[in-house]
C-alpha positions in Angstrom: 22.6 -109.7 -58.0 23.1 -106.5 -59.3 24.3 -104.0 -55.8 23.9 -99.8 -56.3 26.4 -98.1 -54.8 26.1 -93.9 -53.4 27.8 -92.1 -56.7 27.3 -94.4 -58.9 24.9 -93.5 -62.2 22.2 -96.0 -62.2 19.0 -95.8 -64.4 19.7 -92.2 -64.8 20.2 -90.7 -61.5 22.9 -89.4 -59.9 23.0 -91.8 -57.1 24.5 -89.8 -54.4 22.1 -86.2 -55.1 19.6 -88.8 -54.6 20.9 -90.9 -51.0 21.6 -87.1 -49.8 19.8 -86.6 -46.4 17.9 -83.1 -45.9 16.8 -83.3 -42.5 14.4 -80.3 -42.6 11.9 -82.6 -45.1 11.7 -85.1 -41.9 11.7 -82.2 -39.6 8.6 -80.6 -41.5 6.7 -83.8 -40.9 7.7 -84.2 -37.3 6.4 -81.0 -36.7 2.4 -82.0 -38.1 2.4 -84.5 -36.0 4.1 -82.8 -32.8 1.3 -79.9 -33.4 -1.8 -82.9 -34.3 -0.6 -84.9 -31.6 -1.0 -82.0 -29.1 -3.8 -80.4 -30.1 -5.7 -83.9 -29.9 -4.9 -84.4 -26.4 -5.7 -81.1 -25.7 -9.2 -82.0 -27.2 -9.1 -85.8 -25.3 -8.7 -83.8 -22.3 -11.0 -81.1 -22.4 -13.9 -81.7 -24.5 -17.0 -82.3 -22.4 -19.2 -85.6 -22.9 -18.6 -88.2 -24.9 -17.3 -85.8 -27.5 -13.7 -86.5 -26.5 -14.2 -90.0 -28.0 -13.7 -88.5 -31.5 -10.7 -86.7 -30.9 -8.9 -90.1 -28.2 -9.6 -91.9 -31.6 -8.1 -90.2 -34.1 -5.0 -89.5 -31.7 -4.4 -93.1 -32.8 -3.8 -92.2 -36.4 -1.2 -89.6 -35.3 0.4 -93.1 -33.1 0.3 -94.7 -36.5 1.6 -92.2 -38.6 4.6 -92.0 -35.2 5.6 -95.3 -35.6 5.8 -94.6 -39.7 8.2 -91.7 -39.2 10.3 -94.0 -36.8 10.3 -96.3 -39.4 12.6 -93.7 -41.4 14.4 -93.3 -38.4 15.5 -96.7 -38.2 17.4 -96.2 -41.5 18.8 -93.1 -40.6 17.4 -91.2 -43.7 15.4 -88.7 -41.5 18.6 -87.1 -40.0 22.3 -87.3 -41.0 23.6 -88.6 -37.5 22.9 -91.5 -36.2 22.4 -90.3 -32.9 19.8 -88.3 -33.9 17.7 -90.4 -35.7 17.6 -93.0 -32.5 16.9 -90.0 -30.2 13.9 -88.5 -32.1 13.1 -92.3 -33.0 12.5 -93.9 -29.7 10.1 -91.3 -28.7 7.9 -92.4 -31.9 7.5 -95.5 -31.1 6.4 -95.1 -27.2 2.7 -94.7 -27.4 2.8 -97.9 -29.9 5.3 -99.7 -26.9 7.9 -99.8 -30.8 11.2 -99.9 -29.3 13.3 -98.1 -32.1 16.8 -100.5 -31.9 14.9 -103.9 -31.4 12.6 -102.9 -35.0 15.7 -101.6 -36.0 17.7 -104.3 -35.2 15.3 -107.5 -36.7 13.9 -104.9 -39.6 17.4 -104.5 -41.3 18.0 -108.5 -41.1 15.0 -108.4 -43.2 16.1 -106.2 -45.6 19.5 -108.4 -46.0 16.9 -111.5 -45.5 13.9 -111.0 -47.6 13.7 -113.7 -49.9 14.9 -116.4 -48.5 14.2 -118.5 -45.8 15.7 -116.8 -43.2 13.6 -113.4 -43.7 11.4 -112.7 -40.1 9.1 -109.8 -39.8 9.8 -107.7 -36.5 6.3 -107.2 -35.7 5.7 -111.4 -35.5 2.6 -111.5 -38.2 3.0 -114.6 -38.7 1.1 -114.4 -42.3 0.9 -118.0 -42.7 -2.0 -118.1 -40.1 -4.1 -115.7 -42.1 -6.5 -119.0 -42.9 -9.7 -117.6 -42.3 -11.5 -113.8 -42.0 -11.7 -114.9 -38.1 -7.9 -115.1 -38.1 -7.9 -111.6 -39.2 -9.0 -110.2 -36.0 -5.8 -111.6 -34.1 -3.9 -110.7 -36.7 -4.8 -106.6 -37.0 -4.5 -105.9 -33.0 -1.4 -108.3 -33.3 -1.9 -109.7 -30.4 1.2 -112.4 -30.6 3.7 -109.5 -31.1 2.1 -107.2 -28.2 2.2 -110.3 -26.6 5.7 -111.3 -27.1 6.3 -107.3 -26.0 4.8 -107.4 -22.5 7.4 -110.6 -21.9 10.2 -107.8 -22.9 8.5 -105.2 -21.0 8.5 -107.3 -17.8 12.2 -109.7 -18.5 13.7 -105.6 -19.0 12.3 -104.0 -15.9 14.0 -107.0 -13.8 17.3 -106.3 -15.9 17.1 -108.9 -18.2 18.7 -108.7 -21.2 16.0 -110.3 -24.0 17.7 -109.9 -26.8 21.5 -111.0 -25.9 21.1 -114.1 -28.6 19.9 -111.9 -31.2 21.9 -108.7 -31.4 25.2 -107.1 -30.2 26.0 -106.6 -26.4 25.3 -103.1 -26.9 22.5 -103.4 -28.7 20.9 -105.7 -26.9 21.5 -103.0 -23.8 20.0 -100.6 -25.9 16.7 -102.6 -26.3 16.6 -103.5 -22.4 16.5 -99.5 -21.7 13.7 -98.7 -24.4 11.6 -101.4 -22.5 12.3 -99.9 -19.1 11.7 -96.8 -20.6 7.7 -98.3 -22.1 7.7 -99.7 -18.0 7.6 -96.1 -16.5 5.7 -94.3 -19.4 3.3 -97.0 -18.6 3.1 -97.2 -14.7 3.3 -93.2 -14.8 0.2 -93.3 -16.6 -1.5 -96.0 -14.4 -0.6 -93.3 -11.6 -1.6 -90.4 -13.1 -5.3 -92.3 -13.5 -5.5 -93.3 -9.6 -4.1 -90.7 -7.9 -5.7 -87.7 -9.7 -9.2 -90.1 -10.4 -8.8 -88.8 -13.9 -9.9 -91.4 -17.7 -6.0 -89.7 -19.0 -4.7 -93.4 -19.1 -7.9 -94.5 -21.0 -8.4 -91.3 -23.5 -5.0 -90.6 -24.6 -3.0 -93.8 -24.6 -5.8 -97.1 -24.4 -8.2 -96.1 -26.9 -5.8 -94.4 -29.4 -3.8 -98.0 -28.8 -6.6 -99.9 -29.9 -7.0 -97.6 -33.2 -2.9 -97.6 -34.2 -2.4 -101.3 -33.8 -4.9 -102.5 -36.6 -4.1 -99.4 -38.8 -0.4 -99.8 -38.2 -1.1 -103.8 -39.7 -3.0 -102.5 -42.6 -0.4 -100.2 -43.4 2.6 -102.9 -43.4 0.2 -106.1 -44.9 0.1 -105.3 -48.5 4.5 -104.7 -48.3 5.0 -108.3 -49.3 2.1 -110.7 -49.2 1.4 -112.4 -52.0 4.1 -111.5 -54.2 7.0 -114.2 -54.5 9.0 -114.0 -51.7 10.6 -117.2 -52.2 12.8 -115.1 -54.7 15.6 -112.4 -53.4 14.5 -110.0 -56.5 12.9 -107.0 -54.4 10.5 -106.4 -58.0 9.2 -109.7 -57.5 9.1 -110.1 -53.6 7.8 -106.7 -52.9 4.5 -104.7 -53.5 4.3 -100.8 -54.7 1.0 -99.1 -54.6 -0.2 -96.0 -56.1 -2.0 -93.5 -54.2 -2.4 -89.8 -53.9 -0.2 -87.4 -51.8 -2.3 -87.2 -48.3 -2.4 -91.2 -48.0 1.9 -91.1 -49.0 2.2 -89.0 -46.4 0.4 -90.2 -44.2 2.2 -93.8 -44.4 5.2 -91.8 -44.9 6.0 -93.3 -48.1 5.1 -96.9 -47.0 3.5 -97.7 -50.9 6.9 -97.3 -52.5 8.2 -100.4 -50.7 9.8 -101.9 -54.1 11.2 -98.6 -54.2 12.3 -98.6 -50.5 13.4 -102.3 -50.7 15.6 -101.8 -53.8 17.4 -98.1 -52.2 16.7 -98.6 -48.3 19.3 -95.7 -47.8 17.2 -93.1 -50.0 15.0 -90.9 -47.7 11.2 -91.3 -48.6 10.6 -88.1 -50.0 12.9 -89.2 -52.7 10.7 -92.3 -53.6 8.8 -91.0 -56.1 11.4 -90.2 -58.1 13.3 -93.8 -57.3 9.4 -94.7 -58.6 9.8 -92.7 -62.1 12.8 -95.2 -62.8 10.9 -98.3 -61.8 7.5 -98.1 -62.7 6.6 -100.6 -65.7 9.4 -103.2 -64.2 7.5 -104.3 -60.9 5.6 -107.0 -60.5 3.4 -105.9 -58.1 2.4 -102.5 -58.5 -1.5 -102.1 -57.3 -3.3 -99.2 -58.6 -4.5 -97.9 -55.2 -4.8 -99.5 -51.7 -8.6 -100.4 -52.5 -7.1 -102.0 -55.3 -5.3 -104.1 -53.3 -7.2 -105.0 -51.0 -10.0 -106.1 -53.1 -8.1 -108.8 -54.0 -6.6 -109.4 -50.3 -10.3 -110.2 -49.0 -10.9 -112.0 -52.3 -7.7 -114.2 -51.4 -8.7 -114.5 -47.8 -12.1 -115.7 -48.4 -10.7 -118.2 -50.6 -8.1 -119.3 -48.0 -5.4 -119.2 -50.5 -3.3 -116.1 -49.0 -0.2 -118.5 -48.8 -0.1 -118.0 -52.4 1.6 -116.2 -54.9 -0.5 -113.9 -56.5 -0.9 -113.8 -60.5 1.5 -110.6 -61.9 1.2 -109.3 -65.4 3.6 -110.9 -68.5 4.6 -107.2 -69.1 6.3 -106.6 -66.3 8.4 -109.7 -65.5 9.7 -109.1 -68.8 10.4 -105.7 -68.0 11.7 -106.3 -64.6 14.3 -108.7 -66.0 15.8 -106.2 -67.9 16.5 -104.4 -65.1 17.9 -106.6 -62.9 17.8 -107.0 -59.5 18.4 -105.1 -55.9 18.4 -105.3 -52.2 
């Protein structure tokens, strides 16, 4: 397997120009969201009627679009320290109940894993039970992984260490205080509700819940299904899509996936360019999100998502020239 090291010239670029971090790109973003997540609470709060419905749901895009930016986080691309990017990450992730060092912790064994046998999705999708469109219901509000949360939510708030098989001791300690932590932001809100009679638990943390859980899914669900993930080649096993510059931003640069797969140290604004280099070599490379999933409900409907999806001749020809990353 071909490995790309920081420095070294690969496929034209100047390797480390492109790994360098330049936290004010990740700090304009935070800010957007700090401003749209504030204003729509404001709105949630204030508006009279049923007109604060409109803005309680799309305060669940802005939760979405949170747990995108802790994505980054996670890889410490958004900031140089890693200090940083866990402090401004586990914030992200509260309104979604995320913890920042258990994704971070089962998402970069995927990277290392992907493509083999061994590879396990953080959020528990469990893709193999996408069988039916009924399944898909389940599957969108992810109800085993929120599931499997509330177990950590509870095991943490008695001191239970839920993760001591699967990470380090202090890492493991780490995850136990972000799940105390989602324990008090939680029964704070329940208080809030009785004790000041006021719908705050219902407008600006249910509701938008119920929106950023399915669009969070449909976000992440086109990253690797149906391309060959039986292979460790991140052009074969991973899915790019093309899209304009409002929808990459909004998924934070989500669509370059091949892109992120093959440099996971190169911050996202740089995946375009990463793109320039790769484009014509990936085997799955969808045209636009509708694109994709056209052929997703086409696939579902058919019950063959366990499948590998046909690719284009041109492009595993192309890709093998290229060789392969991680």
């Amino acid at each position: 397997m071909k490995t790309i090291a920081v420095g070294q010239e690969t496929l034209g670029i100047e390797m480390r120009k492109l790994g360098e971090v330049k936290a004010v790109r990740f700090q304009e973003k935070l800010a957007v969201l700090l401003v749209a997540t504030a204003s729509l609470i404001a709105l949630s709060l204030t508006l009279p009627g049923i007109a604060w419905l409109v803005p309680s749901l799309l305060l669940g895009l802005a939760y979405a679009h949170a747990v995108e930016l802790q994505h980054q986080c996670l890889h410490n691309t958004a900031y140089r320290r890693k200090a940083i990017n866990r402090l401004v990450g586990v914030p992200l992730g509260l309104p979604t109940c995320v913890s920042f060092s258990d994704y971070q912790n089962s998402h970069l064994k995927h990277h290392r894993l992907l493509g083999t046998s061994e590879d396990k999705e953080f959020f528990n999708y469990s893709y193999q039970k996408l069988r039916s469109p009924l399944a898909l219901i389940p599957h969108l509000w992810m109800v085993r992984h929120y599931w499997d949360v509330l177990g950590y939510i509870c095991k943490s708030s008695v001191g239970i260490l839920t993760r001591k098989n699967e990470a380090t001791p202090k890492t493991a300690a780490k995850i136990r205080s972000e799940y105390q932590l989602m324990a008090v932001f939680i029964g704070a809100m329940a208080v809030l509700t009785v004790v000041f009679a006021t719908p705050i638990f219902v407008e600006i943390w249910l509701i938008p819940l119920l929106v950023a859980v399915p669009v969070h899914a449909l976000i992440e669900l086109p990253e690797h299904i149906g391309c060959n993930t039986k292979v460790p080649n991140v052009l074969e096993n991973t899915r790019t899509i093309n899209t304009n510059k409002l929808v990459t931003w909004f998924v934070d640069g989500n669509n370059y996936h091949v892109e992120h797969h093959w440099l996971p140290g190169v911050p996202n604004d740089k995946f375009p360019l990463l793109h320039n280099h790769l484009k014509g070599k990936i085997a799955y490379n969808d045209t636009s999100y509708r694109s994709f999933y056209k052929q997703f409900v086409q696939h579902l409907k058919a019950r063959t998502l366990d499948r590998t999806w046909e690719v284009e001749s041109t492009a595993v020809e192309a890709r093998k020239a290229v060789g392969t990353g991680a």
